[in-house]
VOPAGU-2260 file (C-alpha; in pm, 1 decimal, decimal comma):
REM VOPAGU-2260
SITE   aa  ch    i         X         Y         Z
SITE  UNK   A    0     166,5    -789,3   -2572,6
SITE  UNK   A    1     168,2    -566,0   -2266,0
SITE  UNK   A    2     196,7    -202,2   -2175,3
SITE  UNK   A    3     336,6      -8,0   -1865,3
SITE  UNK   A    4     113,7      69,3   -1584,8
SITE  UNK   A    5      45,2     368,8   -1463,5
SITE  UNK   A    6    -135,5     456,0   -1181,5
SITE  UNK   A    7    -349,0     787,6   -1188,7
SITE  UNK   A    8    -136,4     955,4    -904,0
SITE  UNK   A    9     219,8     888,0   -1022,5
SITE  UNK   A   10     390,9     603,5   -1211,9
SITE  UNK   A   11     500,5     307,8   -1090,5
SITE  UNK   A   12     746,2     252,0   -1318,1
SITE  UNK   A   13    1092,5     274,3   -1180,5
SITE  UNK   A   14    1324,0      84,0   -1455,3
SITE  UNK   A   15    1163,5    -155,4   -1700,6
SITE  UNK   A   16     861,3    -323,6   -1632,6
SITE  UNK   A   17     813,1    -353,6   -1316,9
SITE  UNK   A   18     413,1    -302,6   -1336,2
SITE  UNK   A   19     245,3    -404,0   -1687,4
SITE  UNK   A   20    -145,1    -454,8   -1734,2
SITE  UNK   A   21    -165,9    -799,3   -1951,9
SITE  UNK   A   22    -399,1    -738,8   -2144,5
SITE  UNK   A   23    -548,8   -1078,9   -2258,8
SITE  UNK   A   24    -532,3   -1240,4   -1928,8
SITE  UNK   A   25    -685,1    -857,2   -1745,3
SITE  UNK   A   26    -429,6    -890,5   -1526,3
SITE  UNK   A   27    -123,0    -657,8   -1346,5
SITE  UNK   A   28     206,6    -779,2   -1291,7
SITE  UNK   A   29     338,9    -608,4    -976,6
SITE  UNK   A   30     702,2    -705,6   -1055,2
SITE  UNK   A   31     933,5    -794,3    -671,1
SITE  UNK   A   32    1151,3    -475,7    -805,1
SITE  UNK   A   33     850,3    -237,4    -760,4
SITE  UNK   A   34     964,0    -116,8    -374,7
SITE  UNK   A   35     814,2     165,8    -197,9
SITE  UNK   A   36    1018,2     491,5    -213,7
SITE  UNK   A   37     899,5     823,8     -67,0
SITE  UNK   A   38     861,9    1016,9    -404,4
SITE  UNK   A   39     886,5     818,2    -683,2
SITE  UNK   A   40     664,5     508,8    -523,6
SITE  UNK   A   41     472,0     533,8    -270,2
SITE  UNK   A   42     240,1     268,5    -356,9
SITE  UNK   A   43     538,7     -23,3    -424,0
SITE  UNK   A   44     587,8    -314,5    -201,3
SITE  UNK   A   45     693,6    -281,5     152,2
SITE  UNK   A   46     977,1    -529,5     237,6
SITE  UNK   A   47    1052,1    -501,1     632,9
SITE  UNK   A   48    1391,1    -388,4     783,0
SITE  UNK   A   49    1310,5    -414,0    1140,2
SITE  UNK   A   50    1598,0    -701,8    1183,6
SITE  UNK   A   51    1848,5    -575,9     956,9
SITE  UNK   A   52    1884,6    -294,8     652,2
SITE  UNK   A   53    2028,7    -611,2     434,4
SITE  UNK   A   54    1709,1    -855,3     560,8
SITE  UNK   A   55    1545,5    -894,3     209,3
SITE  UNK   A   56    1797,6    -924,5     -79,7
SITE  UNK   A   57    1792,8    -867,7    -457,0
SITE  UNK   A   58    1888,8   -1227,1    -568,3
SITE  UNK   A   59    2127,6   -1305,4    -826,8
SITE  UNK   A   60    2185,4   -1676,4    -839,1
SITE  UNK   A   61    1975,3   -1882,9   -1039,6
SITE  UNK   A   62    1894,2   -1826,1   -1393,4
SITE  UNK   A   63    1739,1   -1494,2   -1358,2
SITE  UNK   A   64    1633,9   -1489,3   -1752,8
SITE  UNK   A   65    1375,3   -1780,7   -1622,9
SITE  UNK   A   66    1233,2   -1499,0   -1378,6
SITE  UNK   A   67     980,4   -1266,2   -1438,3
SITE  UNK   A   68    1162,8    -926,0   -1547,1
SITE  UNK   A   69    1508,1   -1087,7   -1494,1
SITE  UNK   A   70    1485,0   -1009,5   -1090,8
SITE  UNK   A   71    1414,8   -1196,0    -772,3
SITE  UNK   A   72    1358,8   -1079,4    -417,7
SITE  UNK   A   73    1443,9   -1303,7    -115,5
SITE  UNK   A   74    1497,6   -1325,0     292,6
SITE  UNK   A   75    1623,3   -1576,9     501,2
SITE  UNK   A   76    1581,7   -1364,1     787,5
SITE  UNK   A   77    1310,7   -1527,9    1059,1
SITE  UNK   A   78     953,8   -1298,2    1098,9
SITE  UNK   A   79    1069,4   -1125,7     781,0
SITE  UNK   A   80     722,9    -965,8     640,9
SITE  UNK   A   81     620,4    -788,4     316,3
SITE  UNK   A   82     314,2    -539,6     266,6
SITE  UNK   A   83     114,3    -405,8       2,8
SITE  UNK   A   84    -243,0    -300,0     -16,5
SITE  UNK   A   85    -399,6    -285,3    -428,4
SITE  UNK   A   86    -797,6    -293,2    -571,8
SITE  UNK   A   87    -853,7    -590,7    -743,4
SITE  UNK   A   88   -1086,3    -879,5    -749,0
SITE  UNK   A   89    -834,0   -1137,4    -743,1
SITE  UNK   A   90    -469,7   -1215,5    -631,0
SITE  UNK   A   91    -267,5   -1414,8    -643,7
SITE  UNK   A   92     173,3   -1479,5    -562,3
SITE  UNK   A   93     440,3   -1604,9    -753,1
SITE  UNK   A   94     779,1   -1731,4    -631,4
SITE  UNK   A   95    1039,9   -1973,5    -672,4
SITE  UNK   A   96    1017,8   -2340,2    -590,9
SITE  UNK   A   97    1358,0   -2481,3    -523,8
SITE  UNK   A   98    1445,8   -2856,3    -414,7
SITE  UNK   A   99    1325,8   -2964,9    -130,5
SITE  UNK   A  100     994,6   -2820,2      96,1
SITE  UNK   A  101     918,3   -2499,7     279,5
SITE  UNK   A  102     603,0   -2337,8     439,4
SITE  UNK   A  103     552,8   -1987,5     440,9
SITE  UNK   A  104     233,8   -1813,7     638,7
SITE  UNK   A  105      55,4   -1498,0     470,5
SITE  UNK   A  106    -267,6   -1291,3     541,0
SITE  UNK   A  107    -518,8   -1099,6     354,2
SITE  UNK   A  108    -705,1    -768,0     490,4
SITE  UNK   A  109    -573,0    -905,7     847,6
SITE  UNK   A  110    -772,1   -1228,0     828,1
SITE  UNK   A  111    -582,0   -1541,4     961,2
SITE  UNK   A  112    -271,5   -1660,8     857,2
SITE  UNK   A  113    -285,3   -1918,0     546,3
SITE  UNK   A  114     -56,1   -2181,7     571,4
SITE  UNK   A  115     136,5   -2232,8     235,8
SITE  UNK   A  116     313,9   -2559,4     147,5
SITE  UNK   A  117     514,7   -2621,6    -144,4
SITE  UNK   A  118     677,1   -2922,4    -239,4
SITE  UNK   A  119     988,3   -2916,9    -543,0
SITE  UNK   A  120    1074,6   -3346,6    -568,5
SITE  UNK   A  121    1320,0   -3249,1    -835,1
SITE  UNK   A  122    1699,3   -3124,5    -869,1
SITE  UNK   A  123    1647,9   -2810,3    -978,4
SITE  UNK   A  124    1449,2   -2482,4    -910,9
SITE  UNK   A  125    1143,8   -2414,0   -1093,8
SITE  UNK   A  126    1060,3   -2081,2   -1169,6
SITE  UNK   A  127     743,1   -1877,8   -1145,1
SITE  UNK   A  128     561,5   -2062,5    -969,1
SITE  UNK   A  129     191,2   -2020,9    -833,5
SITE  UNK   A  130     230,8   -2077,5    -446,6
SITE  UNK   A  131    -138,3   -1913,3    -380,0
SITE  UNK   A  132    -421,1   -1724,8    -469,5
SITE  UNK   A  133    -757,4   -1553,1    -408,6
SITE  UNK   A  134   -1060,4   -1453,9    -595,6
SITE  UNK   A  135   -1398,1   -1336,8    -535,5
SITE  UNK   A  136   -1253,5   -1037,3    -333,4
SITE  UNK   A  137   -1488,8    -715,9    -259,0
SITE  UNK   A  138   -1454,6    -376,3    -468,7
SITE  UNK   A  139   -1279,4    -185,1    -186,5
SITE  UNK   A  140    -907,1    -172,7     -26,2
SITE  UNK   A  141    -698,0    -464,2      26,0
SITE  UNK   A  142    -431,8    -579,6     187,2
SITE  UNK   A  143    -160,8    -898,4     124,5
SITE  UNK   A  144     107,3    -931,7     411,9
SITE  UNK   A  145     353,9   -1229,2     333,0
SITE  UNK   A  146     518,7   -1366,5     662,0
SITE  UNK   A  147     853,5   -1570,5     728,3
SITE  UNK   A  148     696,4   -1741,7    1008,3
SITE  UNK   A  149     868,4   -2085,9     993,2
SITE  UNK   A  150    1158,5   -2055,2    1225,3
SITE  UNK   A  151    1319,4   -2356,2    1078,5
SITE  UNK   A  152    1305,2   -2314,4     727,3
SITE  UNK   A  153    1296,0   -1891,6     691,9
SITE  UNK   A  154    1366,9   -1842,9     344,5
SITE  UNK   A  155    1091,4   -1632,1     162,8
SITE  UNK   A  156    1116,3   -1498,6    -212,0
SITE  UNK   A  157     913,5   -1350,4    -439,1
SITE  UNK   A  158     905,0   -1292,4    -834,5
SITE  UNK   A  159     597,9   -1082,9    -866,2
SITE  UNK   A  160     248,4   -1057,2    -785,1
SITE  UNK   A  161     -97,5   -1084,1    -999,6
SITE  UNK   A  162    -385,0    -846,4    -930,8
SITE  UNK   A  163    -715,3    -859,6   -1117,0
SITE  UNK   A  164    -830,2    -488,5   -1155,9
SITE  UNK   A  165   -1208,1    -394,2   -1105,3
SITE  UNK   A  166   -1122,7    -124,8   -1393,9
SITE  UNK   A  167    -832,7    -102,1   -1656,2
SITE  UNK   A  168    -506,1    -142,7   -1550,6
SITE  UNK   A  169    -594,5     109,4   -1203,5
SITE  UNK   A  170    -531,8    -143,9    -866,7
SITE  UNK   A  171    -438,9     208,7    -669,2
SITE  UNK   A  172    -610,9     148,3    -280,5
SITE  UNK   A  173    -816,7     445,5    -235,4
SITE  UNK   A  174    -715,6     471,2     172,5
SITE  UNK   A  175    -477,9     184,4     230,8
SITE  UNK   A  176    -102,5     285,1     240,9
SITE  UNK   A  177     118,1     572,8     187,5
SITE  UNK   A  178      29,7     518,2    -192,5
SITE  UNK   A  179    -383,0     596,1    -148,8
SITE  UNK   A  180    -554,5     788,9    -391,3
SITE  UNK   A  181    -733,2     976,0    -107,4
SITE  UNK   A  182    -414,5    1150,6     -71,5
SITE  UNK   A  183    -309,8    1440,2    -325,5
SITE  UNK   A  184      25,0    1434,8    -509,0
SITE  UNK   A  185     285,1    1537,1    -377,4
SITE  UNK   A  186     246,7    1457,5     -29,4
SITE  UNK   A  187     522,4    1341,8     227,8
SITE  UNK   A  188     544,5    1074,4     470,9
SITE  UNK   A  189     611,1    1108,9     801,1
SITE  UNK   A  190     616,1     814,4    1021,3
SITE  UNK   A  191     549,3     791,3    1395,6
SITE  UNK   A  192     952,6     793,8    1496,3
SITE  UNK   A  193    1010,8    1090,2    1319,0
SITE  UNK   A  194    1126,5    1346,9    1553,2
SITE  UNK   A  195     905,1    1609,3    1462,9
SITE  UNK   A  196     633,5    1437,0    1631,8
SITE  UNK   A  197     606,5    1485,4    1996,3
SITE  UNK   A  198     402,2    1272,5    2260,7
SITE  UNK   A  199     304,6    1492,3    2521,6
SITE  UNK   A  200     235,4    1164,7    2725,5
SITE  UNK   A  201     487,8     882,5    2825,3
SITE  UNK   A  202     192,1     650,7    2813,9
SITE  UNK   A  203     266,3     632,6    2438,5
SITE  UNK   A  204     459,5     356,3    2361,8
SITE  UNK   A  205     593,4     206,0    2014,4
SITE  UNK   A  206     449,2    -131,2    1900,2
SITE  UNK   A  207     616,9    -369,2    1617,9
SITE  UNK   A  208     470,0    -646,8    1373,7
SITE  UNK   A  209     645,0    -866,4    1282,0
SITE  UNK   A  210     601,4   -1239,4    1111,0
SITE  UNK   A  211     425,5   -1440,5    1355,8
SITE  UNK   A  212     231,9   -1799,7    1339,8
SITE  UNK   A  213    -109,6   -1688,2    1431,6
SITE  UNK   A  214    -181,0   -1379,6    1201,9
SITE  UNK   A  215      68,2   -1142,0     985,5
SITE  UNK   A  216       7,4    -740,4    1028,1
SITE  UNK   A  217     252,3    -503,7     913,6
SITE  UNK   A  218     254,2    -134,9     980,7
SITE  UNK   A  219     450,6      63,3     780,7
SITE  UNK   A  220     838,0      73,7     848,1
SITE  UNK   A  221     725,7    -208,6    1108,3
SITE  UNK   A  222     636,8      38,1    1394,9
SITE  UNK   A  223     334,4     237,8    1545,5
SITE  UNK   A  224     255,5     425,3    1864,9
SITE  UNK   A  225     -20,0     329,8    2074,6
SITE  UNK   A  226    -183,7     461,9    2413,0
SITE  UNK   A  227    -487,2     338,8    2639,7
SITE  UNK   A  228    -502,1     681,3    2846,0
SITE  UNK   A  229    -757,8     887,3    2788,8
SITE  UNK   A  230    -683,3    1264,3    2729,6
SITE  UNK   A  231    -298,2    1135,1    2610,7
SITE  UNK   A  232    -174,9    1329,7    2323,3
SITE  UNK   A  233      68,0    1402,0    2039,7
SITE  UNK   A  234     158,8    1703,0    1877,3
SITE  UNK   A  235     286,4    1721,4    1523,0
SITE  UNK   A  236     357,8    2056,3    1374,2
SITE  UNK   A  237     366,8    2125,0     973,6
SITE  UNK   A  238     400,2    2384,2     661,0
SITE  UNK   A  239     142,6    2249,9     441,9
SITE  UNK   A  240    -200,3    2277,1     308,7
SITE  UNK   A  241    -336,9    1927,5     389,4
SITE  UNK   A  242    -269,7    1651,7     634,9
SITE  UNK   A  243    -332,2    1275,4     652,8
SITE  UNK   A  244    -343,9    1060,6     960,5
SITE  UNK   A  245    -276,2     688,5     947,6
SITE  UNK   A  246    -308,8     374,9    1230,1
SITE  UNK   A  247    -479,6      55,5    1259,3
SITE  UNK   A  248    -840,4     -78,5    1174,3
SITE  UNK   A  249    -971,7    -247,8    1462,3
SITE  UNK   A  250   -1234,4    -313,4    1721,2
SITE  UNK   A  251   -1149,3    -136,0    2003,5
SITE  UNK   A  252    -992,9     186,8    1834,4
SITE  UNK   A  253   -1083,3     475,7    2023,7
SITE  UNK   A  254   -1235,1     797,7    1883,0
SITE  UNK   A  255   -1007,5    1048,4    1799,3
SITE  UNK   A  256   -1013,1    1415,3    1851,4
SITE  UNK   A  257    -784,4    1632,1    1615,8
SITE  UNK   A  258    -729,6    2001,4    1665,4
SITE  UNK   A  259    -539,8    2228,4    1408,9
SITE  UNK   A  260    -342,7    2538,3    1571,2
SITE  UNK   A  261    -585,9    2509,8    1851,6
SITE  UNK   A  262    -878,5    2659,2    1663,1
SITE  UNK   A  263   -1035,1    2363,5    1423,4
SITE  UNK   A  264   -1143,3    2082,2    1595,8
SITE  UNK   A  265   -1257,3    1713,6    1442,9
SITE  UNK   A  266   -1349,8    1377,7    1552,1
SITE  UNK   A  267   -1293,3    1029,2    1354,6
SITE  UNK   A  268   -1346,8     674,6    1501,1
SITE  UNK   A  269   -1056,1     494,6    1409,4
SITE  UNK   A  270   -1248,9     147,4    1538,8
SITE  UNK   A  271   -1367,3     -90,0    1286,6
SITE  UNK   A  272   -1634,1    -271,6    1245,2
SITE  UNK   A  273   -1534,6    -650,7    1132,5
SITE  UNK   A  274   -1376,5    -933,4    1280,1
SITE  UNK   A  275   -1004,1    -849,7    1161,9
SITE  UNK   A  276    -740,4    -641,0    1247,9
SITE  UNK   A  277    -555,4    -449,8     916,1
SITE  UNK   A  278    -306,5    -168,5     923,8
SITE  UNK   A  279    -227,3     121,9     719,1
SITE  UNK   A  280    -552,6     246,5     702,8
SITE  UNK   A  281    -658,3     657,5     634,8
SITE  UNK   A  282    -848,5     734,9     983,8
SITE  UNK   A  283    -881,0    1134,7     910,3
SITE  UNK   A  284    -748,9    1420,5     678,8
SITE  UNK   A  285    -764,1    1749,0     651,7
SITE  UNK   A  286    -764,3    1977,0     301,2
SITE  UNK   A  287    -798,8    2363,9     225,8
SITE  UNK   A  288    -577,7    2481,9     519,2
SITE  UNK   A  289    -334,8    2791,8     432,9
SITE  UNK   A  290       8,2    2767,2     260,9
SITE  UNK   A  291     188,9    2825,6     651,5
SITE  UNK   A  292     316,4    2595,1     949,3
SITE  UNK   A  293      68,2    2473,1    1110,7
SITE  UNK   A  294      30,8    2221,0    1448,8
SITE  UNK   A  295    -205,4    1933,9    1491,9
SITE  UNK   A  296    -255,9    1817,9    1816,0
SITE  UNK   A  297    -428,2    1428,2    1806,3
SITE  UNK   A  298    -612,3    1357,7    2154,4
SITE  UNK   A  299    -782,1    1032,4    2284,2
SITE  UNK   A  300   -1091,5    1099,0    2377,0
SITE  UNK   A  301   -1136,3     822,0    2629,7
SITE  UNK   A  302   -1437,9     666,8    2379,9
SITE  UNK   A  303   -1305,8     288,7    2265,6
SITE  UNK   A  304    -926,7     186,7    2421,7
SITE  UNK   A  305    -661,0     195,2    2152,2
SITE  UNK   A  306    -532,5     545,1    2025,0
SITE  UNK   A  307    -206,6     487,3    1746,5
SITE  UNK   A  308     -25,6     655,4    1524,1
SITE  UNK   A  309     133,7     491,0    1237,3
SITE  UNK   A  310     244,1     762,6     987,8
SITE  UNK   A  311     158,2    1138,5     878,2
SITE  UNK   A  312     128,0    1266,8     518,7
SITE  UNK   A  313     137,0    1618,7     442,9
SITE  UNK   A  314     160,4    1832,3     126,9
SITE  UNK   A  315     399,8    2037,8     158,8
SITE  UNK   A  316     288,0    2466,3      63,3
SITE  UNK   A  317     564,0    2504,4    -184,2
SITE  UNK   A  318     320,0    2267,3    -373,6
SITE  UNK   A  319      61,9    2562,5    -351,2
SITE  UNK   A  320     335,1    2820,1    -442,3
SITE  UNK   A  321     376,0    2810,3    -808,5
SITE  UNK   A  322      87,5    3054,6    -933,7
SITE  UNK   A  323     228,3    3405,2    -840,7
SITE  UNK   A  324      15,1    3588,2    -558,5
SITE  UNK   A  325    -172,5    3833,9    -687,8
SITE  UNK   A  326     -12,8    4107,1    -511,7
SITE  UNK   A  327     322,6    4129,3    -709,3
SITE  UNK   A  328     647,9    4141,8    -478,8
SITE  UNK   A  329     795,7    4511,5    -500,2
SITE  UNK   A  330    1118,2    4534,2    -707,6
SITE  UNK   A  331    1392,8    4761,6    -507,8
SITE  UNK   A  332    1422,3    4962,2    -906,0
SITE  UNK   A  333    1060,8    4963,5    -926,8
SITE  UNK   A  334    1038,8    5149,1    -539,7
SITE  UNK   A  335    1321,7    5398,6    -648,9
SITE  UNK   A  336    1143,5    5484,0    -928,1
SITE  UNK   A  337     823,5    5528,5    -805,2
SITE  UNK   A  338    1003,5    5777,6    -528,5
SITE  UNK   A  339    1156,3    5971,1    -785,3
SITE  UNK   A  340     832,8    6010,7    -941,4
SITE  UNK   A  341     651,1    6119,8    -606,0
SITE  UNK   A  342     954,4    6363,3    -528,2
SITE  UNK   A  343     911,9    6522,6    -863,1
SITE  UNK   A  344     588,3    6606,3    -790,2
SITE  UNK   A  345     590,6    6785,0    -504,3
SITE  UNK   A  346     803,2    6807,0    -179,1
SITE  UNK   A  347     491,4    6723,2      74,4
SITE  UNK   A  348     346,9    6461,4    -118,6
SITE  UNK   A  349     670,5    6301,8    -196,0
SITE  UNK   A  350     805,8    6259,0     130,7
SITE  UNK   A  351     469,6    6097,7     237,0
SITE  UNK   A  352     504,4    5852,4     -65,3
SITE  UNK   A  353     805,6    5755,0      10,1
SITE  UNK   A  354     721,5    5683,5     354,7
SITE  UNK   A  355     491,0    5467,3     245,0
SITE  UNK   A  356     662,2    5258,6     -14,4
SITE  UNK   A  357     877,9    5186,2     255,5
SITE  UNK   A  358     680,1    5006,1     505,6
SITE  UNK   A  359     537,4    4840,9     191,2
SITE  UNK   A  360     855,2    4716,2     118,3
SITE  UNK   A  361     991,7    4594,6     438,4
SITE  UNK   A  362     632,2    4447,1     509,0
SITE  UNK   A  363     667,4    4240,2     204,3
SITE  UNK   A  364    1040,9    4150,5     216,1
SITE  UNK   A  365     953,4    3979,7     583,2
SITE  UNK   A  366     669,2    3815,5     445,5
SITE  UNK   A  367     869,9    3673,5     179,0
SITE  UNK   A  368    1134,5    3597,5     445,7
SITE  UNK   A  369     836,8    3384,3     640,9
SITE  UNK   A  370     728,7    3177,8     320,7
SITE  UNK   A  371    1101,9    3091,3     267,9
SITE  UNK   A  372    1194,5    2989,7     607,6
SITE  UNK   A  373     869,4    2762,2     651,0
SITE  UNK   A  374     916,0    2486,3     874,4
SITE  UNK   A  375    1284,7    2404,2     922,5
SITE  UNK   A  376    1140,7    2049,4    1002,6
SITE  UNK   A  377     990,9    2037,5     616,3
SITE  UNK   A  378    1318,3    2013,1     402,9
SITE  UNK   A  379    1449,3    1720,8     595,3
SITE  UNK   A  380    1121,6    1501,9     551,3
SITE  UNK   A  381    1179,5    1435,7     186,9
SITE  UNK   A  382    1539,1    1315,5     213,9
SITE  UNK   A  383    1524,3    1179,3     604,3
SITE  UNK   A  384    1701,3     833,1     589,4
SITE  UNK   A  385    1381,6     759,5     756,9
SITE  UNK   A  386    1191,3     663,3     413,4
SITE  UNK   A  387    1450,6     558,0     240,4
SITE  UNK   A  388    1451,3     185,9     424,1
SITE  UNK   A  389    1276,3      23,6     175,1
SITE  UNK   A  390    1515,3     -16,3     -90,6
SITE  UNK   A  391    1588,7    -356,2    -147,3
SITE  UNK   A  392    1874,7    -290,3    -382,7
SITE  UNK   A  393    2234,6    -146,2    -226,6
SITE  UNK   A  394    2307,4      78,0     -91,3
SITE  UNK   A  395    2110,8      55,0     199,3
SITE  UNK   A  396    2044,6     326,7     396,5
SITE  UNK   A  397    1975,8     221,4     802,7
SITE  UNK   A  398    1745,6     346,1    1006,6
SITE  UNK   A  399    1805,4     283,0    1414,9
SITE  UNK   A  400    1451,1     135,3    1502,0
SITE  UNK   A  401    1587,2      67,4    1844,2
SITE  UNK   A  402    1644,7    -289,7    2036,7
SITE  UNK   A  403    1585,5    -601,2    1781,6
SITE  UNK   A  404    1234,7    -776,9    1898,0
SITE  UNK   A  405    1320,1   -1075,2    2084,9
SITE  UNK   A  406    1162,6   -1423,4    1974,1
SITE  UNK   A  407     797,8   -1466,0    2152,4
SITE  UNK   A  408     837,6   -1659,7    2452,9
SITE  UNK   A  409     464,4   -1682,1    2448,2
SITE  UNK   A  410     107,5   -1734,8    2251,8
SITE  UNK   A  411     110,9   -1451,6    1977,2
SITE  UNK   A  412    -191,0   -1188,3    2049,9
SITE  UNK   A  413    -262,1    -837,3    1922,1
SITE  UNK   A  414    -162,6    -668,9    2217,4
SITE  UNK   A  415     145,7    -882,4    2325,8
SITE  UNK   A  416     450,9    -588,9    2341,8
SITE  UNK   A  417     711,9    -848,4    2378,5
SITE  UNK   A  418    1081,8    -731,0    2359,8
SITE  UNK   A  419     940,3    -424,9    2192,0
SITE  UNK   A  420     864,8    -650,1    1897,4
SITE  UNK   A  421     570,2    -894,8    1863,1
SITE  UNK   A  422     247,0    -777,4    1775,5
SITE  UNK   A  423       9,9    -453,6    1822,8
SITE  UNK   A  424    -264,0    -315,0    1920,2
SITE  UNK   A  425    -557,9     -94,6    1805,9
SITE  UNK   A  426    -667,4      32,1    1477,3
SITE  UNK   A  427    -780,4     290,5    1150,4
SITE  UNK   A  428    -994,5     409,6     876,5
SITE  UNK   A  429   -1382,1     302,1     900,9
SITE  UNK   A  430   -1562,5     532,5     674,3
SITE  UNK   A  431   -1785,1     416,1     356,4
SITE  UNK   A  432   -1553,5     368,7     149,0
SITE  UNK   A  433   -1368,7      96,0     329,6
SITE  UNK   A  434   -1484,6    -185,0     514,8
SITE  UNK   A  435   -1191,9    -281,9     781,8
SITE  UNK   A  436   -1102,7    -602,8     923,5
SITE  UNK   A  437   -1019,7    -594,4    1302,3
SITE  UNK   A  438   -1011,0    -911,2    1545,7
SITE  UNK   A  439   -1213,4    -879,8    1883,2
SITE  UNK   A  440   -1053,0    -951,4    2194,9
């Protein structure tokens, strides 16, 4: 007997059940069909598309009834990676076992890579298998990035993944992801390529994960931007009421000084505190601001080396828009009316009243013109082609990330920028909620 899963933000259930709490074993089923999408999932599994928009695949062949929910998710494309960050005290992955042998490398909360080994002596594919799992794990954020690291044998599927939950059927991270609890509903993503961010340094440069031997990291949509100057910023401007800021968590993550239209000004230390490097991670946010654009202007401070951006989230003020203001907007009738009234009685008096419904009027038809307008940036954010790159099902839609990342001609390390595609560098969230991972130099 199960029932559908829903977290306390928004549902994850797209079609079917792709999430389901079972009950008797306390266990969710995060099905491979529950994908990130901007609005309707923002807490779904992240499959990478930094090779190609067709590198994981919605598999068909097999007997798909022998599958969990009938569906099947695969690559076969070299460094291939998947993310996704849940509350739990256990894990653990599920996949198909064909014929033959394969290795596959994954890591959890940026620890190490686990080496996974399967073995299939038979003729035909067995189904649902347990490849690996982990228990014991703490009551905060987590992480689970599965790697195609085996350049000889790169094929990679999953059928679903297991979480234990601490509580219920609720696995939502609190401040790991674009799918955190920390941040209200409703709020957009904006990721570090997006146009409407501008680096007002060219010592910001863009960084990739990828699948790699030594240690699997993914940031989200694959990318981040990093810089080691001091006093090097970024400028992102916005029409909402709150904002979210997103990067690494590691060791030598610099402080961070954020300023909002050049008046409020706030610090965070995106460096962590453990051994381990994790991405995704809620550095600093911002709530209570007024329903009109606003600019945030992120500045390394010079204290720790690593500043990075991975995404933005914003909610957007037409989320704040739908109790009337309690000034009511003049009605062109209503203003005749009221003139003919003030005419009526008397010629002095009426003129003045007019007057002044007037420059009432006009002052509140611009200010209406203001709210509407907003941010011409803002409309394109929720349909961008930008987050729509996680859909694992056609059609695809393709987002230019720039040259492919060559193959690493040399020992993998956080800070290797090879081809514009190895590893990364520096760092997120350390507050008291969260306890991050990051690896020392």
């Amino acid at each position: 007997m199960t029932q559908s899963y829903l977290r306390p933000r928004l549902a994850l259930l797209l079609t079917g059940a792709l999430i389901v709490a079972v009950n008797s074993q306390n266990v969710v089923r995060v099905d491979d069909s529950a994908v990130y999408h901007p609005t309707s999932n923002l807490g779904g599994i992240q499959y990478s598309r930094r090779f190609s928009p067709y590198e994981w695949n919605t598999v068909t062949a097999g007997d798909q009834s022998q599958r969990y929910n009938n569906t099947y998710t695969q690559t076969q494309t070299w460094r291939s990676q998947l993310f996704f960050a849940f509350q739990g005290s256990a894990i653990a992955y599920y996949a198909d076992r064909p014929p033959g042998n394969g290795t596959l490398a994954l890591s959890l909360d940026g620890g190490p890579n686990i080496l996974v080994n399967w073995t299939n002596a038979g003729t035909t594919t067995q189904y649902q298998q347990l490849l690996w799992s982990d228990n014991g794990l703490g009551s905060g954020d987590h992480s689970l990035v599965i790697g195609n690291a085996n350049q000889n044998n790169p094929s990679l599927g999953l059928d679903y993944l297991a979480v234990t939950p601490w509580n219920g059927a609720d696995i939502t991270p609190q401040r790991t992801g674009p799918g955190s609890s920390a941040v209200s509903p409703g709020a957009l993503v904006v990721d570090n390529e997006d146009p409407a961010i501008q680096y007002l340094s060219t010592t910001w440069k863009q960084w990739v994960t990828s699948g790699s031997t030594s240690s699997q990291n993914m940031y989200f949509n694959s990318t981040e931007h990093c810089t080691t100057t001091a006093g090097a910023s970024l400028s992102f401007r916005f029409n909402g009421t709150a904002l979210w800021y997103f990067a690494e968590d590691y060791a030598t993550s610099s402080k961070l000084r954020f300023s909002i239209d050049g008046q409020i000004e706030q610090y965070a230390n995106a460096a962590g505190t453990r051994r381990y490097w994790s991405t995704q991670k809620l550095v600093w946010g911002i709530t209570g601001l007024t329903p009109e654009p606003h600019t945030v202007t992120v500045t390394h401070t010079g204290e720790g080396t690593w500043a990075c951006l991975d995404f933005f989230m914003y909610l957007p003020s037409s989320q704040n828009q739908a109790t009337p203001t309690p000034t009511p907007t003049p009605v062109p009738g209503r203003s005749s009316s009221s003139s003919a009234g003030a005419i009526a009685g008397g010629v002095v008096g009426g003129v003045m009243l007019v007057a002044l419904l007037s420059v009432f009027v006009l002052l509140r038809k611009r200010r209406q013109l203001q709210r509407s307008t907003g941010d011409p940036s803002q409309a394109a954010h929720a349909e961008d082609p930008m987050y729509q790159v996680k859909q694992v099902d056609p059609p695809y839609s393709v987002n230019n990330l720039g040259p492919i990342p060559m193959p690493e001609p040399q020992p993998y390390g956080p800070h290797n920028n090879i081809g514009r595609g190895s590893s990364i560098p520096a760092t997120v969230w350390t507050g008291s909620t969260y306890t991050g991972h990051p690896e020392p130099h």
